[in-house]
Backbone bond lengths (Angstrom), bond angles and torsions (degrees), N, CA, C in turn:
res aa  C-N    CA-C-N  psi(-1)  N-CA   C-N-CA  omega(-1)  CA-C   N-CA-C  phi
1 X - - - 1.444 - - 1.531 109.02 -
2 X 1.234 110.38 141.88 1.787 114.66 -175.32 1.313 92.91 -78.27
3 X 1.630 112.30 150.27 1.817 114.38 163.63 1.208 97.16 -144.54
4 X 1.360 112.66 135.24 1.363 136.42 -126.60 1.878 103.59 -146.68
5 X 1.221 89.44 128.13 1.957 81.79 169.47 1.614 96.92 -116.63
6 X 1.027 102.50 139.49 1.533 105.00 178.80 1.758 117.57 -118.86
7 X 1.154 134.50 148.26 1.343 116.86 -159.32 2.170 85.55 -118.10
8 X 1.073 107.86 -165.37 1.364 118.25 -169.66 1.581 113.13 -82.79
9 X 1.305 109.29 -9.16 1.668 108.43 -179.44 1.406 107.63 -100.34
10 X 1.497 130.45 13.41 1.286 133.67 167.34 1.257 106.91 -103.03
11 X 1.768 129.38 -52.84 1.339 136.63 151.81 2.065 111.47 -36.76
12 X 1.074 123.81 -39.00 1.282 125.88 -175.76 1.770 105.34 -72.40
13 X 1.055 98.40 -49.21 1.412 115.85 -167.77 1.365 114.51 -60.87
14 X 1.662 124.33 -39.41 1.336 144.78 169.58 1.272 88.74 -37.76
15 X 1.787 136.76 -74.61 1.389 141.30 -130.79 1.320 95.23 -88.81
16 X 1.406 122.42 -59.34 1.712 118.53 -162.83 1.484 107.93 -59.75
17 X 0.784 107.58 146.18 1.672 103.74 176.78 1.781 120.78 -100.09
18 X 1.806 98.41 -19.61 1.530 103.97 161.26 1.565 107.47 -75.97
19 X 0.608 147.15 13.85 1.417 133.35 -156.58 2.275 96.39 -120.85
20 X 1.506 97.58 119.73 1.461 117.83 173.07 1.692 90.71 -40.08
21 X 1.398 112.58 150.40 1.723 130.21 178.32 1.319 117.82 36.62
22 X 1.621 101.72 44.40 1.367 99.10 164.06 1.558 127.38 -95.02
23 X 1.646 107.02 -3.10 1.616 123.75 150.01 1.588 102.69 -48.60
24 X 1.516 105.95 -86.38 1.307 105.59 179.18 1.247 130.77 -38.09
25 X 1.248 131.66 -62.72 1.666 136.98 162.68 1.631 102.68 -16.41
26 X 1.629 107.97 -67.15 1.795 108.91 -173.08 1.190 112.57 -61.64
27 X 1.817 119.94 -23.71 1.807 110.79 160.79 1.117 139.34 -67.03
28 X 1.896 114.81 -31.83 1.029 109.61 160.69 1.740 126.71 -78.61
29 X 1.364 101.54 -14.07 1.958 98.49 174.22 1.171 89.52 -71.66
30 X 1.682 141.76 -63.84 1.398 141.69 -179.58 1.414 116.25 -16.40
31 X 1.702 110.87 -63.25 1.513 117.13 -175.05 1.537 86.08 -73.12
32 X 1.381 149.09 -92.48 1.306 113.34 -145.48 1.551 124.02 -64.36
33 X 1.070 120.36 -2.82 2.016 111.65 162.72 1.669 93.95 -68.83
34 X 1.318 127.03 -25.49 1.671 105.94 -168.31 1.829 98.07 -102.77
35 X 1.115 102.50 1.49 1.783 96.84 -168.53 1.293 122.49 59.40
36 X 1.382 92.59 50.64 1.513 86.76 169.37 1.941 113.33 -110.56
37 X 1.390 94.13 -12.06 1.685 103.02 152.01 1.444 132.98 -154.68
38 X 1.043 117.59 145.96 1.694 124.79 178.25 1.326 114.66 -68.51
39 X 1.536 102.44 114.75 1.541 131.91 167.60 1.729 117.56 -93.05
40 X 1.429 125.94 112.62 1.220 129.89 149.40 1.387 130.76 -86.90
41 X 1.479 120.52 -179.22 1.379 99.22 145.26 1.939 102.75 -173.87
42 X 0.823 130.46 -176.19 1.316 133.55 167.64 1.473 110.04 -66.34
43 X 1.754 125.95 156.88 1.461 109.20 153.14 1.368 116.94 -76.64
44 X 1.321 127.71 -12.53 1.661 112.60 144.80 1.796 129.18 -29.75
45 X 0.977 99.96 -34.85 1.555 98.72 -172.43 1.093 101.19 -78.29
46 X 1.617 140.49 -34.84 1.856 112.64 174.57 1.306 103.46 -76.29
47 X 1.646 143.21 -48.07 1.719 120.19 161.57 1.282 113.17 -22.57
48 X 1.142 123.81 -74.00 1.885 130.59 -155.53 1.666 91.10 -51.27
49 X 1.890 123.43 -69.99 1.135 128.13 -148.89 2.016 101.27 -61.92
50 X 1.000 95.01 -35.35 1.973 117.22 -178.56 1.572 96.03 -64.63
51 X 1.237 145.71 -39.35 1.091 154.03 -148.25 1.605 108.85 -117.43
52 X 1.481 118.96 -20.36 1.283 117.65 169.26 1.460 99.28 -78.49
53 X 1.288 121.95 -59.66 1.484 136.04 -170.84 1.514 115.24 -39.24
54 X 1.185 87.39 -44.92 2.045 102.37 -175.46 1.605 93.02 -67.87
55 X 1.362 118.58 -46.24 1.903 123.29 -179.68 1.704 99.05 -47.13
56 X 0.967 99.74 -40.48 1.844 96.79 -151.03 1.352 95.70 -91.17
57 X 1.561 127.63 -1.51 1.105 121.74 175.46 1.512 117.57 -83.87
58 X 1.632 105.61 -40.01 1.601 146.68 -154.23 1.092 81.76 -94.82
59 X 1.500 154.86 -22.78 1.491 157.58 -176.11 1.822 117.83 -89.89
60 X 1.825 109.07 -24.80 1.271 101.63 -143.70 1.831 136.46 111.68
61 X 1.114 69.40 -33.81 1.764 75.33 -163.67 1.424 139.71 -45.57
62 X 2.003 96.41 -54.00 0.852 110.17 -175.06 1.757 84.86 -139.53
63 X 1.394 119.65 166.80 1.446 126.04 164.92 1.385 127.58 -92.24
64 X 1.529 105.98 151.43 1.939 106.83 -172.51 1.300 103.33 -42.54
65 X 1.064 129.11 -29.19 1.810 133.46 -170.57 1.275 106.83 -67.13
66 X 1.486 126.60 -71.61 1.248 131.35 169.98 1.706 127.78 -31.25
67 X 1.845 80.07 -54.06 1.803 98.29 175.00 1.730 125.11 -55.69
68 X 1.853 101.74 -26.50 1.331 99.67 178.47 1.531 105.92 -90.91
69 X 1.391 120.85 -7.22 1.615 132.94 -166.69 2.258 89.18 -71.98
70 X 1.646 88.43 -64.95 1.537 98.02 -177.29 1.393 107.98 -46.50
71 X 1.358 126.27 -39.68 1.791 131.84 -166.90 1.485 95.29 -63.74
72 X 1.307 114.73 -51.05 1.454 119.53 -146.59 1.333 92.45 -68.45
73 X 1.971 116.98 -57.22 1.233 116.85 -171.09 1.626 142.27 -66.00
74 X 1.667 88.50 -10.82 1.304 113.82 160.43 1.404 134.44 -58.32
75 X 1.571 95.29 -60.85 1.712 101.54 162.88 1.415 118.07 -77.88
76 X 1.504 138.91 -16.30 0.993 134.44 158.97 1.904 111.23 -58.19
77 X 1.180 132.73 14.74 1.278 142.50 177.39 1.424 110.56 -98.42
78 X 1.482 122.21 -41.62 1.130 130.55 175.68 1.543 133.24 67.47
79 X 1.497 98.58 12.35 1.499 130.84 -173.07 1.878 94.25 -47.08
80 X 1.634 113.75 117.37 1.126 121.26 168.93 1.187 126.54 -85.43
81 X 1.692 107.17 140.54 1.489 116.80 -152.73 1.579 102.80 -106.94
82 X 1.186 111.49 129.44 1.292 103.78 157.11 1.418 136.98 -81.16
83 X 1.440 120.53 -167.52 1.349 128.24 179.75 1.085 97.00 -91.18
84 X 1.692 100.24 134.29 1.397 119.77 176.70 1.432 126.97 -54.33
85 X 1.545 133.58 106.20 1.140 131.84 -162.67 2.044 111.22 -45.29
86 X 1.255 111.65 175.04 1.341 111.61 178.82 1.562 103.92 -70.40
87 X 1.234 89.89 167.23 1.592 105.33 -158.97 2.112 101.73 -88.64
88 X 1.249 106.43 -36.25 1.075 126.55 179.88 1.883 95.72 -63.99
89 X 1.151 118.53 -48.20 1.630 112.95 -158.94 1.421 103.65 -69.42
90 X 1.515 93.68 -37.98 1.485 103.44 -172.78 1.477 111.55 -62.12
91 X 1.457 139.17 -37.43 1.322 143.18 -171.03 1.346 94.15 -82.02
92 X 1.515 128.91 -28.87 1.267 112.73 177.41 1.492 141.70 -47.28
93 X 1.634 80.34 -37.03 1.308 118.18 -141.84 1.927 97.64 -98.93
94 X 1.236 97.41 -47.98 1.752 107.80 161.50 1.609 112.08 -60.68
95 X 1.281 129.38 3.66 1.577 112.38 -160.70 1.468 83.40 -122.30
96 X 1.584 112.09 -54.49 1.521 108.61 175.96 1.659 120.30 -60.01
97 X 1.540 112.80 -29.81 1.771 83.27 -178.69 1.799 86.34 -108.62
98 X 1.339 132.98 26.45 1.632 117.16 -179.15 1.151 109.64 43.08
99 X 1.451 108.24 66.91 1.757 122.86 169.89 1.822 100.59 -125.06
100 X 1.201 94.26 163.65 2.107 100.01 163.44 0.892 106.16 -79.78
101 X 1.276 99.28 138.46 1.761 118.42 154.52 1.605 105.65 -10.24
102 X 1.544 118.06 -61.12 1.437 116.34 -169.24 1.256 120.19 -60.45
103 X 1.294 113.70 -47.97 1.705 121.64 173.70 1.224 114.97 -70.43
104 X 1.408 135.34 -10.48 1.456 139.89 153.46 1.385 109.27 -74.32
105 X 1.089 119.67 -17.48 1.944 116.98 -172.78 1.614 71.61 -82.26
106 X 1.266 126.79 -84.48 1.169 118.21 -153.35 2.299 124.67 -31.44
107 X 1.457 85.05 -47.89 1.127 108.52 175.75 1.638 127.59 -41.54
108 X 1.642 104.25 -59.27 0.988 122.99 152.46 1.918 142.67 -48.23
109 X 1.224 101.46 -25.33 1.703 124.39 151.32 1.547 118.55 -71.04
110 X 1.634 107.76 -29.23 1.333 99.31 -175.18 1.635 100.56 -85.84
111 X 0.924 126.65 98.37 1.770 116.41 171.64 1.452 94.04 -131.46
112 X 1.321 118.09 177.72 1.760 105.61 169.50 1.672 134.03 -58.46
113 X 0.917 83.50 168.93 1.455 149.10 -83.98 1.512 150.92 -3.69
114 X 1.532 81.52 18.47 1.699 106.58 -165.97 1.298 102.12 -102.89
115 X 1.470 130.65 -170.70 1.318 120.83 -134.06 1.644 86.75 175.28
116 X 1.377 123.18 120.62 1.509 130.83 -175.80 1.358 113.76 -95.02
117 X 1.292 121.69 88.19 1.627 129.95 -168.68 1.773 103.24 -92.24
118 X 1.649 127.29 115.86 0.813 135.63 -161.51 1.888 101.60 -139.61
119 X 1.887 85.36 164.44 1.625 94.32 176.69 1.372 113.97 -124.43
120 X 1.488 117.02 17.32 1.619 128.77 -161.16 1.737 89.19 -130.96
121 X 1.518 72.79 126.50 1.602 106.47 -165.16 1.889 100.39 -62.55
122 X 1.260 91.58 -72.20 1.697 99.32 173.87 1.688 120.27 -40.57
123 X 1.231 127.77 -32.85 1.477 130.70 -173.13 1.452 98.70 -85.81
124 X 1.761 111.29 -41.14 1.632 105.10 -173.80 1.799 99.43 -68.52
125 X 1.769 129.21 -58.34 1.177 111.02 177.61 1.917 124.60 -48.73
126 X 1.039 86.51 -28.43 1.780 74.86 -177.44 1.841 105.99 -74.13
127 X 1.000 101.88 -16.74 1.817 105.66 -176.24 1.802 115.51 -91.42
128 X 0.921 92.32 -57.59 1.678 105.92 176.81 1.557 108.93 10.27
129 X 1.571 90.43 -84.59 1.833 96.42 -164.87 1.360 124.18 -53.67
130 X 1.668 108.05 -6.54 1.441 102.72 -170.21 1.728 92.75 -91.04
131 X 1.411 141.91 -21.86 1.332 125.72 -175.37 1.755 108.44 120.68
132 X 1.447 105.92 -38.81 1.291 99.78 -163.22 1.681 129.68 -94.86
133 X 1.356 93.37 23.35 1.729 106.97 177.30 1.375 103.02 -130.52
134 X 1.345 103.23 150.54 1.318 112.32 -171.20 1.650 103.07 -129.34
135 X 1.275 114.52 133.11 1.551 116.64 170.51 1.570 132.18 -59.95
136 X 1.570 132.51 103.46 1.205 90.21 -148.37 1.822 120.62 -88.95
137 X 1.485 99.38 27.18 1.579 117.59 165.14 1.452 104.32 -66.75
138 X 1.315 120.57 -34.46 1.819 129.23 -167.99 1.773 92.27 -87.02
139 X 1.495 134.94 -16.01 1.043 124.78 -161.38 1.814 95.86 -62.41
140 X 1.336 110.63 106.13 1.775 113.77 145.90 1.630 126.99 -87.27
């Protein structure tokens, strides 16, 4: 079974329908409602995903209606969070590839056997060569 950390632009991406790999995004929420793979994530990821939603509201985008539809269906996912990696790895880890603090929390969860499946262009190029992020346009 794949186990997977997923950050908030794969969860985001599922709902918008403009948004590149939002096929993919609904395959991987798909496979974990059927268990066919293990999803983690930081408790960063309901801030970030809660905090895009409120943007796209405060933007236009989408309406408070929709926005509480996405909230609801979000936490109705139940995607389990882990403990927040060390604080030290994480600054490490942001200084060496010039990521945030946040995308290093994520980063830092992905070690083995897990695998950092993302929708942000900048976090996937800075990661690439090492193996352990996955695009989630490539998600099969």
């Amino acid at each position: 079974m794949k186990r997977l950390v997923i950050d908030a632009s794969v969860i985001l991406r599922a709902f918008f329908p403009d948004e590149e790999g939002q096929e993919e995004s609904q395959a991987l929420v798909e496979d974990w409602i059927k268990g066919r793979v293990e999803i983690v994530g930081p408790s960063l990821l309901f801030l970030e995903v809660t905090n895009a939603v409120l943007v796209a509201v405060r933007r236009g985008r989408i309406t408070r209606a929709k926005a509480c539809e996405i909230i609801q269906t979000f936490k109705g996912l139940s995607i389990p969070v882990t403990d927040s990696p060390d604080i030290e790895e994480v600054f490490k880890l942001a200084f060496r590839h010039n990521l945030s603090a946040y995308d290093a929390t994520y980063v830092a969860l992905a070690e083995k056997p897990y695998i950092l499946v993302t929708g942000d262009k900048k976090l996937y190029q800075a990661l690439k060569e090492g193996g352990r992020v996955k695009w989630i346009g490539d998600y099969v």
